[in-house]
C-alpha positions as CSV (number, residue, x, y, z in Angstrom):
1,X,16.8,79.1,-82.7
2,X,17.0,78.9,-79.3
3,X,17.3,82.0,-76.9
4,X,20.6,82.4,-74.9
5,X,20.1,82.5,-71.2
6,X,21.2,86.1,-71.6
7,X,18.9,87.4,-74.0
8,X,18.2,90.7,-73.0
9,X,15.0,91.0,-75.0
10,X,12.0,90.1,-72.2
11,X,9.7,89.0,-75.4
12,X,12.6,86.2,-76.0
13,X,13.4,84.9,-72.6
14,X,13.4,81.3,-72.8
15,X,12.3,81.0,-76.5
16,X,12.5,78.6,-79.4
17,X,11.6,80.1,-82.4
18,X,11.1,78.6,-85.9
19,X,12.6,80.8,-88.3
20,X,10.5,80.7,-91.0
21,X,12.3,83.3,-93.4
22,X,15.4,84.5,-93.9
23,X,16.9,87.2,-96.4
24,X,19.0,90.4,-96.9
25,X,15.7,92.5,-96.0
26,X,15.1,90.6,-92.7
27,X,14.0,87.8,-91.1
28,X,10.1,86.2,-89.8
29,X,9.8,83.6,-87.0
30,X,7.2,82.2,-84.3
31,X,8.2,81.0,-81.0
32,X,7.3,77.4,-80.6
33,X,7.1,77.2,-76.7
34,X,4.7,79.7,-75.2
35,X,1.2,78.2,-75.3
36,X,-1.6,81.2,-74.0
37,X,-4.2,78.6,-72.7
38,X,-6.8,79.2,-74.9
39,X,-8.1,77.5,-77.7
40,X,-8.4,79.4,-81.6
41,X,-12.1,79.3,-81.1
42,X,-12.1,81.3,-77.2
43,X,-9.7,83.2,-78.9
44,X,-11.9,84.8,-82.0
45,X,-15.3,83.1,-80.0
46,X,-17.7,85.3,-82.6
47,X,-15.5,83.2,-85.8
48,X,-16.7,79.9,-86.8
49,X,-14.2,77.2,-87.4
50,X,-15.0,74.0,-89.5
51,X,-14.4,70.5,-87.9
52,X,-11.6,70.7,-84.9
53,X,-10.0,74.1,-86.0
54,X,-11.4,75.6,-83.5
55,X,-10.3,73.6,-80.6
56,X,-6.5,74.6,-81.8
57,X,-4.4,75.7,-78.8
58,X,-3.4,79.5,-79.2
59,X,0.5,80.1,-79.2
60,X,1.9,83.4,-78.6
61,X,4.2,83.5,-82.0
62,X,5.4,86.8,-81.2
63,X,5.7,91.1,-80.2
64,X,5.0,91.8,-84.6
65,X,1.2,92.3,-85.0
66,X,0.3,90.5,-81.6
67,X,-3.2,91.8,-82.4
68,X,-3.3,89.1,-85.6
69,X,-3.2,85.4,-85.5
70,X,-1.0,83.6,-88.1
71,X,-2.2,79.6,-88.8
72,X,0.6,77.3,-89.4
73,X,1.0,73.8,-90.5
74,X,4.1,71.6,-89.8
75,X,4.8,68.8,-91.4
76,X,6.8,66.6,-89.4
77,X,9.6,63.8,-91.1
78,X,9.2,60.5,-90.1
79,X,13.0,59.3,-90.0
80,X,14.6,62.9,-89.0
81,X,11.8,64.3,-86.7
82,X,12.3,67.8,-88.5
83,X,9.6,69.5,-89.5
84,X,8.9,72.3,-92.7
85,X,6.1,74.9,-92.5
86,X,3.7,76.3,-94.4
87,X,2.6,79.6,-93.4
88,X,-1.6,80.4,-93.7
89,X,-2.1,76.9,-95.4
90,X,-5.6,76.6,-97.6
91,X,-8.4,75.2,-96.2
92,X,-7.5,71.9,-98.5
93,X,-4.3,71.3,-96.6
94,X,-5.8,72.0,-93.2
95,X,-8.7,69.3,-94.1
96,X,-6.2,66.9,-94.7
97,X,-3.6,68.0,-91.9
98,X,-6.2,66.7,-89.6
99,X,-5.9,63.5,-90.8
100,X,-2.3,63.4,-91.1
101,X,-0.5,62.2,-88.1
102,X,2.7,63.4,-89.8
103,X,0.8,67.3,-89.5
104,X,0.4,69.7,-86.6
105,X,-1.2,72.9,-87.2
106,X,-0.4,75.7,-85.0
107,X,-2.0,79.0,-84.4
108,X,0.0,81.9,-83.3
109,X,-0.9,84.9,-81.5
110,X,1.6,87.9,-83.4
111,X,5.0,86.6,-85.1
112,X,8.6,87.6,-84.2
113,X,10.3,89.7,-86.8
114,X,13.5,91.4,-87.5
115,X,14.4,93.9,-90.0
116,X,17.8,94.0,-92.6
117,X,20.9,92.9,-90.6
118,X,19.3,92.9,-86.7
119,X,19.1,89.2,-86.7
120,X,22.7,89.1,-87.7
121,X,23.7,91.5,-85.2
122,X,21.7,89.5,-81.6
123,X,23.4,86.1,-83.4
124,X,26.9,88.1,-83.2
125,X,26.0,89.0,-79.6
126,X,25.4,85.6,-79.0
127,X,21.6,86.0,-77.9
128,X,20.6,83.0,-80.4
129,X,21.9,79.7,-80.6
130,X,21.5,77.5,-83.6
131,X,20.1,74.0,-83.2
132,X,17.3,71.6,-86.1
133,X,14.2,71.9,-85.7
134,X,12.5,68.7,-84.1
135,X,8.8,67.3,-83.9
136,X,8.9,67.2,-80.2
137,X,9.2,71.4,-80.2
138,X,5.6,71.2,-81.7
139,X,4.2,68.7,-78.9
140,X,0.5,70.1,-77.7
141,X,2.5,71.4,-74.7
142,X,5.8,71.5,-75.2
143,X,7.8,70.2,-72.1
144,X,9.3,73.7,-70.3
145,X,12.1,71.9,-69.6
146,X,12.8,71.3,-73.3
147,X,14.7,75.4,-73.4
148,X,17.1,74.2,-70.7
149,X,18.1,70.9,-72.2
150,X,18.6,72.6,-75.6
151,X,20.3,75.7,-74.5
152,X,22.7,73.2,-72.7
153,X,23.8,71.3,-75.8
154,X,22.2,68.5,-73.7
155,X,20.1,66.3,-76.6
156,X,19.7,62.6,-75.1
157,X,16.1,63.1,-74.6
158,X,16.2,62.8,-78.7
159,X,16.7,58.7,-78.0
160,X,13.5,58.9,-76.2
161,X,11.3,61.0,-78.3
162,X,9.1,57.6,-78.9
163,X,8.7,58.0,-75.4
164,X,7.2,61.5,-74.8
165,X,3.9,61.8,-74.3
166,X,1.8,64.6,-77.1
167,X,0.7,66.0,-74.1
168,X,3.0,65.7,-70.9
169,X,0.1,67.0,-68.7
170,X,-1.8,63.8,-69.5
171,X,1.0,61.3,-68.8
């Protein structure tokens, strides 16, 4: 989903979120595009973390439970670029996420949540378009100008995903 310029929700502004769940009794997301800085091991630095876990870049995912981290692994599609999730993945799948250049595990700071029907009611308002998910939305830094292009409708910068650096600050 991406957040309409007029959101009014602060927590929102300028989001893309991966809705992870949807149902009658509500709905469970994490917003893809607001990186904190800080890796999963300065954020829990007492926790040990096998192999490169720990150098994971911490996401804020959301206002729900900001005071709990949620691990995530996308898988990404070769031939669509869309990705699926799994949410807290066992330690198995994150071994073999690292060697998977079709994986990307994310950690997330909190989660964005709705209850029964409030979802329904912001996408009546208009506060959330609808677009597919896409590999370059999980990019180690995801380009800030990626909200704008999508909340335009503007997707040529699809024909040139090949092009985009993981990580635009090294480019």
């Amino acid at each position: 989903m991406i957040a309409n310029p007029t959101m009014p929700d602060g927590h929102f502004a300028q989001t893309l979120i991966y809705l992870q769940e949807h149902s009658p009794e509500g709905s469970l997301g994490v917003i893809l595009n607001r990186p904190l800085g800080r890796t999963l091991a300065q954020f829990l630095p007492s926790a040990e973390f096998p192999g490169p876990l720990g150098e994971l870049p911490m996401f804020f995912g959301g206002p729900v439970q900001s005071d709990q981290f949620l691990l995530t692994l996308f898988r990404c599609h070769p031939v669509t670029h869309g990705f699926e999730c799994v949410v807290n993945p066992d330690r198995d799948e994150i071994e073999a996420a690292f060697d998977d250049p079709a994986c990307r595990l994310r950690a997330f700071v909190g989660y964005a949540g709705w209850s029964a029907g409030q979802l329904a009611d912001e996408v009546s308002r208009r506060d959330w378009l609808w677009t597919a998910p896409d590999e370059v939305m999980l990019r180690r830094s995801p380009t800030p100008a990626l909200w704008s292009l999508l909340v335009k409708g503007d997707f040529r910068w699809r024909k040139l995903r090949n092009y985009l650096p993981e990580d635009p600050e090294r480019n």
